[in-house]
LUMVEXZA-926925 format. One record per residue (C-alpha): x, y, z; residue number from 1; residue in one letter. Coordinates in steps of 0.5 Angstrom, whole numbers, plus 500, padded with zeros to 3 digits. Layout:
// LUMVEXZA-926925
   xx   yy   zz  pos  code
    X    Y    Z  NUM     A
...
***
This chain:
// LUMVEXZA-926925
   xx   yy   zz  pos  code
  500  500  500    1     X
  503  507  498    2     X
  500  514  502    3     X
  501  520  500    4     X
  499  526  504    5     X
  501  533  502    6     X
  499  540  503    7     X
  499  543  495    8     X
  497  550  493    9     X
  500  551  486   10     X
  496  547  481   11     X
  501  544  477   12     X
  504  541  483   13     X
  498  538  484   14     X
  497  536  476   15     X
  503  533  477   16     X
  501  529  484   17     X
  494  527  480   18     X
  498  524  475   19     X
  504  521  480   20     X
  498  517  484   21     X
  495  515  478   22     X
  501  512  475   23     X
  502  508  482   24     X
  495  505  482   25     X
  496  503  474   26     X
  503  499  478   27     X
  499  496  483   28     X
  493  493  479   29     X
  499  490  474   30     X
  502  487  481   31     X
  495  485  482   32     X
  494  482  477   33     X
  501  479  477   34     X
  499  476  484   35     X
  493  473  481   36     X
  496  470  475   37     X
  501  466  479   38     X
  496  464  484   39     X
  491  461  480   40     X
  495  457  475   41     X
  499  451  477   42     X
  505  448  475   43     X
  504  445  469   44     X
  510  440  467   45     X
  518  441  466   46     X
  519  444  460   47     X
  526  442  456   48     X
  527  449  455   49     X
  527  452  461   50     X
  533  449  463   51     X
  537  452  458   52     X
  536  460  457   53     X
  542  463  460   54     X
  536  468  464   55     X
  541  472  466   56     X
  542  476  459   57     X
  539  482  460   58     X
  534  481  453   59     X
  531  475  452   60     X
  526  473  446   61     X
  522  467  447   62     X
  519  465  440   63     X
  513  460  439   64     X
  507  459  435   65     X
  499  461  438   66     X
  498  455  443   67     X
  505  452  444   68     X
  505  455  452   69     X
  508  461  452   70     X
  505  464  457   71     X
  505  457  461   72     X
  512  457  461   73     X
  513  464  463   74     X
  510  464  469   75     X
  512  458  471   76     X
  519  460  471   77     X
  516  467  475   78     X
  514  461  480   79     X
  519  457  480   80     X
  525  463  481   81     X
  521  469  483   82     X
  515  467  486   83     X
  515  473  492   84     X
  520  478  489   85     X
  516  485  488   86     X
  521  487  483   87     X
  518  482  478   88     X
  512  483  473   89     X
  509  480  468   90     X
  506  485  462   91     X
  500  483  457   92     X
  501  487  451   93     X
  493  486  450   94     X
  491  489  455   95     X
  489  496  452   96     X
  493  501  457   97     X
  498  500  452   98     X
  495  503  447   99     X
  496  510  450  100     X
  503  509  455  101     X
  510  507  451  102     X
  514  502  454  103     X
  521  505  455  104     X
  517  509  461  105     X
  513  504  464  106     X
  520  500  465  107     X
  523  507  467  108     X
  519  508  473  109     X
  518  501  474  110     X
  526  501  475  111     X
  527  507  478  112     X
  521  504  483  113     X
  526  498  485  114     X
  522  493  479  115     X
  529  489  476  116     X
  525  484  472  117     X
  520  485  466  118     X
  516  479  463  119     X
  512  482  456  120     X
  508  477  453  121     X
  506  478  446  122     X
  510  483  444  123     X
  507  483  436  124     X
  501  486  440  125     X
  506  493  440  126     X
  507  497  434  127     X
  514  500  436  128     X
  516  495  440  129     X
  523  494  438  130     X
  525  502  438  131     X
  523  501  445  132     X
  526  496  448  133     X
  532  498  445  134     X
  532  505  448  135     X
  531  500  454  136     X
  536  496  453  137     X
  541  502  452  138     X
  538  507  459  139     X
  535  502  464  140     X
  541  497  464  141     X
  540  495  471  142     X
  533  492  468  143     X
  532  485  465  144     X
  526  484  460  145     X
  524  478  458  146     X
  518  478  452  147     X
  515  472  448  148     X
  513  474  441  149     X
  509  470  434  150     X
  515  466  430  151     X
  513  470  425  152     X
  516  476  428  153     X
  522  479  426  154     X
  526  480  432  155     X
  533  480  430  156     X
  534  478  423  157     X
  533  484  419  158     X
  532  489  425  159     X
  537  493  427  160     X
  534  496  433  161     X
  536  489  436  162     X
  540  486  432  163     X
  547  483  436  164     X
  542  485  444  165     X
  537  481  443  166     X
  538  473  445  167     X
  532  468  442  168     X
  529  462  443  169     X
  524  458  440  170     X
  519  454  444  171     X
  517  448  440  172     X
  511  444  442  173     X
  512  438  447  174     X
  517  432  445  175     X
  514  425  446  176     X
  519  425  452  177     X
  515  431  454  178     X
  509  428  452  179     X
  511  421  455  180     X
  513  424  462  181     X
  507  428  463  182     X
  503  422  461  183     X
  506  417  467  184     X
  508  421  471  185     X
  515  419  470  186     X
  522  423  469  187     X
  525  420  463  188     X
  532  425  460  189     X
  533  428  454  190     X
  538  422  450  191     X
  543  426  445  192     X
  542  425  437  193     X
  549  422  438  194     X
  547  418  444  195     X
  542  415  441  196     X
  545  413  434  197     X
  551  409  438  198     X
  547  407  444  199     X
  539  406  442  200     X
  539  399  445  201     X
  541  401  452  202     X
  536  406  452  203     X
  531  404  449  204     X
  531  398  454  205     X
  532  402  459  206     X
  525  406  457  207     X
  521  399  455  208     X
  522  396  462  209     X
  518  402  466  210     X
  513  403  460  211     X
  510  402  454  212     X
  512  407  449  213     X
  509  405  444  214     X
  501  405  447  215     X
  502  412  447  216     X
  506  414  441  217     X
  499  414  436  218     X
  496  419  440  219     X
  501  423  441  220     X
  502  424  433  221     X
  494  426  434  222     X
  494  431  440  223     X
  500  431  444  224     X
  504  436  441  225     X
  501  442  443  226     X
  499  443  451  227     X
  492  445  451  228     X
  491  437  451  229     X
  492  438  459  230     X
  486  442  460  231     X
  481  441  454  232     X
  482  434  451  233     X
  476  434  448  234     X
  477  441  445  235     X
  484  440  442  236     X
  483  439  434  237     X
  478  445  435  238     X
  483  449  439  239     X
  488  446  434  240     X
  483  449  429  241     X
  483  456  432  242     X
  490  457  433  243     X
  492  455  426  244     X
  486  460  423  245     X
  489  466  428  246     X
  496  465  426  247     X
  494  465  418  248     X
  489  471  419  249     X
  493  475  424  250     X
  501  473  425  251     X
  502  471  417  252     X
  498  478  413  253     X
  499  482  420  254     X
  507  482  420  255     X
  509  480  413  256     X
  504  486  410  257     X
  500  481  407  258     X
  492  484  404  259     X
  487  480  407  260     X
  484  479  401  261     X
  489  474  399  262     X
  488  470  405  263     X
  484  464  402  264     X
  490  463  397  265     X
  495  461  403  266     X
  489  458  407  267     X
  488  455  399  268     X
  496  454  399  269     X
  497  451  407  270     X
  490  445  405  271     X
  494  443  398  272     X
  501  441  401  273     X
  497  438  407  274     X
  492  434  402  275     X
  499  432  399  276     X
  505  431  403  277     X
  510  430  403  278     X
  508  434  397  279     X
  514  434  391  280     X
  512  441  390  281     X
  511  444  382  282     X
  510  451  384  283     X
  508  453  376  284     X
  502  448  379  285     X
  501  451  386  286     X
  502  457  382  287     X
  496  457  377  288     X
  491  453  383  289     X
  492  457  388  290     X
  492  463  382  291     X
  498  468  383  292     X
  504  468  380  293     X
  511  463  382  294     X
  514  469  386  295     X
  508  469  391  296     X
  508  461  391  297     X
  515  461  394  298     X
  514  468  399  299     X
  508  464  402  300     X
  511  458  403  301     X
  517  462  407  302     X
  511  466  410  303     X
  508  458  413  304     X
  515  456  415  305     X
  517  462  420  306     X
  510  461  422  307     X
  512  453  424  308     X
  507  451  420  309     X
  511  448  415  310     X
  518  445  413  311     X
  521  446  408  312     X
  527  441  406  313     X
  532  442  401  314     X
  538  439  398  315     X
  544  440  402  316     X
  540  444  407  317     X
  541  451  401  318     X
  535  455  404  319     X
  535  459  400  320     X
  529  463  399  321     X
  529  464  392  322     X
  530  456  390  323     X
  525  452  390  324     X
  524  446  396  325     X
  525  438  394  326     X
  520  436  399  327     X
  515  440  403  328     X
  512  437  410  329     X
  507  440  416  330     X
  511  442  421  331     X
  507  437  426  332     X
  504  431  426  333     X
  498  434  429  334     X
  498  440  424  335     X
  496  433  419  336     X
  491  431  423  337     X
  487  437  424  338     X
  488  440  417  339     X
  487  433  413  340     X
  486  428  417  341     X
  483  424  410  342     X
  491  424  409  343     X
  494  421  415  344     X
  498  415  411  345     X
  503  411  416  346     X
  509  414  412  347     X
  506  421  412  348     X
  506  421  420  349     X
  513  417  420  350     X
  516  422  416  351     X
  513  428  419  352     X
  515  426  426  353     X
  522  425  425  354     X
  523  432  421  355     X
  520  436  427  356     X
  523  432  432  357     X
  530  432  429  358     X
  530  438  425  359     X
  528  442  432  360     X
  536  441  433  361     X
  539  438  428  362     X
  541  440  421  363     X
  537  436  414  364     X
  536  436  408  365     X
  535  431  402  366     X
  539  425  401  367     X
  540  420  395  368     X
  536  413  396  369     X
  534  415  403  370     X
  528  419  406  371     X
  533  424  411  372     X
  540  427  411  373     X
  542  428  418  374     X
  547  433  420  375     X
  550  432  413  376     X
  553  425  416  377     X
  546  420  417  378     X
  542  417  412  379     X
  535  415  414  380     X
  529  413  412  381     X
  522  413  416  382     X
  518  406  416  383     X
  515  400  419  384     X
  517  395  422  385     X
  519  391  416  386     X
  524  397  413  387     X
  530  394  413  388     X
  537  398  415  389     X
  545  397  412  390     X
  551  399  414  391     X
  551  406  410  392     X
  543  407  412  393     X
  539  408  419  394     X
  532  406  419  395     X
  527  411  424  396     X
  522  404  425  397     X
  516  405  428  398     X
  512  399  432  399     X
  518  396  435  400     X
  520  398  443  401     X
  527  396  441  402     X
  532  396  436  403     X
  539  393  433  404     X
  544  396  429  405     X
  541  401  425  406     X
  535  400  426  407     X
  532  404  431  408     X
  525  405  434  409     X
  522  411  431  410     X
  519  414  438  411     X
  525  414  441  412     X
  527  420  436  413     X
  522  423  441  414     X
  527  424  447  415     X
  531  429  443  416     X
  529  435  448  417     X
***
């Protein structure tokens, strides 16, 4: 509680006092509501990535698409480090306070009243937001600010204001491990890529003694990728919907400079290659169905990459922008459930797992005679329990707990992160 009593003739100086009080009333409702927050939201499960950010860098982006649980994981991070700290305050940028105050001042007086650490959620929400962490960056240095932002948002890439400050992370949707713990209720750790390919035995038999892997990966491929299932099983696939059409209507036209009148042609565009993939893309074809030119084809495909609803892969991994992908794929396997789900073939959810998961932290690109090159080393290909491996080819194979020689479980690429 802050009192102010004082005696004041000049009306300016009463102005001032008005505007001073207001301002402290505008923080307590913030620090309320900050309360509040944490207060109702429980724990929800141990995200890999917490243990990863070097939270002591002074500007810190997190990156995720709408739904992945950025708030969530957030939050708990607040709970978990800063749970009584008065110095620490989490900010939505939709609420309408924001459309009148600027940023850098509210983190100034913020500062200047003994605040250290500042949450900003949902930063895209800001029209100037980059200037005025900038600034903050350069006159506040005794303040950490921490904000979350659409993938599709270019915080440092192309943007001088943050460019070389500015550390990002991106917050992808939950890995089968993460999935399986939460689901058991078990603790399992994250295997290296390394230590899976020379020691997928071990592993897996270690897993396969406490649990069932595989009564769970079916599911997971459907509904498992994205948090809400905690709280509203029986909504996912509307929620999926939601999230997918708000990030095509919102996040992709908003900050790409997109007409709205041209929505349905990437809704168009996004539907093809989920009916189609992993779709060996003619983009004359794709041109000509969605009814643009060659150019905007391959904009959109970009656009729907950065907005982590699809992958692209390339030969020798040349993302160039200009030059046409070889194969094009959802970015999840429930991504294929909820946009085709006419088009969910074994191979397509095999191979559209494999690239997520791995692709989260590893470099692929095409491979002569085989699905995936990993890391410009590892040829794989994705199948059933019939795909056969060699000594110069591995095979990721779903329906098996354990494996042998290069032939490893496909779940088990789910332990990654």
């Amino acid at each position: 509680m802050i009192c102010v009593i004082l005696l004041c003739r000049d009306s300016n100086n009463l102005k001032k006092l008005v505007i001073f009080v207001g301002k402290i009333r505008i923080l307590q409702y913030f620090q309320h509501t900050h309360k509040s927050l944490l207060q109702s939201s429980k724990l929800t499960l141990e995200r890999e990535l917490l243990k990863h950010i070097d939270w002591s860098q002074r500007l810190i982006c997190i990156k995720g698409f709408r739904g992945v649980g950025k708030t969530t994981f957030i939050l708990d991070h607040i709970k978990q480090k800063y749970l009584n700290d008065q110095d620490v305050l989490y900010i939505n940028l939709n609420n309408f306070y924001f459309t009148k105050r600027k940023i850098f001042s509210f983190a100034d007086e913020f500062s200047k009243l003994g605040g250290k650490v500042l949450f900003f959620d949902q930063i895209q929400k800001y029209p100037t937001w980059s200037e005025e962490l900038r600034k903050c960056y350069e006159e506040i240095p005794d303040l950490k600010i921490i904000f979350t932002s659409s993938p599709v948002l270019r915080v440092a890439e192309g943007n001088p204001d943050l460019q070389g400050i500015v550390n990002i992370y991106h917050l992808d949707g939950l890995s089968f491990r993460e999935y399986l713990n939460h689901k058991t209720n078990k603790n399992f750790k994250v295997a290296s890529f390394e230590e899976i390919i020379k020691n997928h035995v071990s592993l897996a038999t270690e897993i396969t003694s406490s649990v069932k892997p595989l009564a769970y990966f079916s599911e997971y491929l459907k509904s498992g990728y994205y948090p809400y299932f905690i709280d509203s099983p029986n909504f996912y696939m509307n929620s999926l919907l939601k999230h997918i059409n708000l990030a095509l209507e919102i996040d992709v036209p908003y900050l790409n400079q997109v007409e709205v009148k041209y929505l349905s042609k990437l809704r168009k565009l996004l539907h093809i290659i989920a009916a189609e993939t992993p779709l060996v893309p003619n983009v004359s074809k794709l041109a000509n169905e969605i009814e643009t030119s060659r150019a905007t084809v391959m904009n959109y495909l970009r656009y729907l990459k950065n907005a982590k609803l699809i992958n692209l892969l390339y030969n020798n991994g040349d993302e160039d922008q200009l030059k046409k992908p070889d194969r094009i794929f959802l970015h999840n396997s429930n991504l294929q459930h909820a946009i085709a789900p006419q088009n969910v073939e074994n191979y397509n959810l095999r191979s559209t797992f494999f690239f997520n998961q791995v692709g989260s932290l590893h470099h692929i690109s095409s491979a002569m005679n085989a699905d995936f090159l990993v890391n410009d080393t590892y040829k794989f290909i994705a199948g059933g329990r019939k795909i056969e491996a060699s000594k110069e080819l591995y095979a990721a194979s779903d329906m098996i707990e354990v494996g042998e020689g290069n032939k490893i479980p496909l779940w088990l690429f789910g332990f990654l992160y």
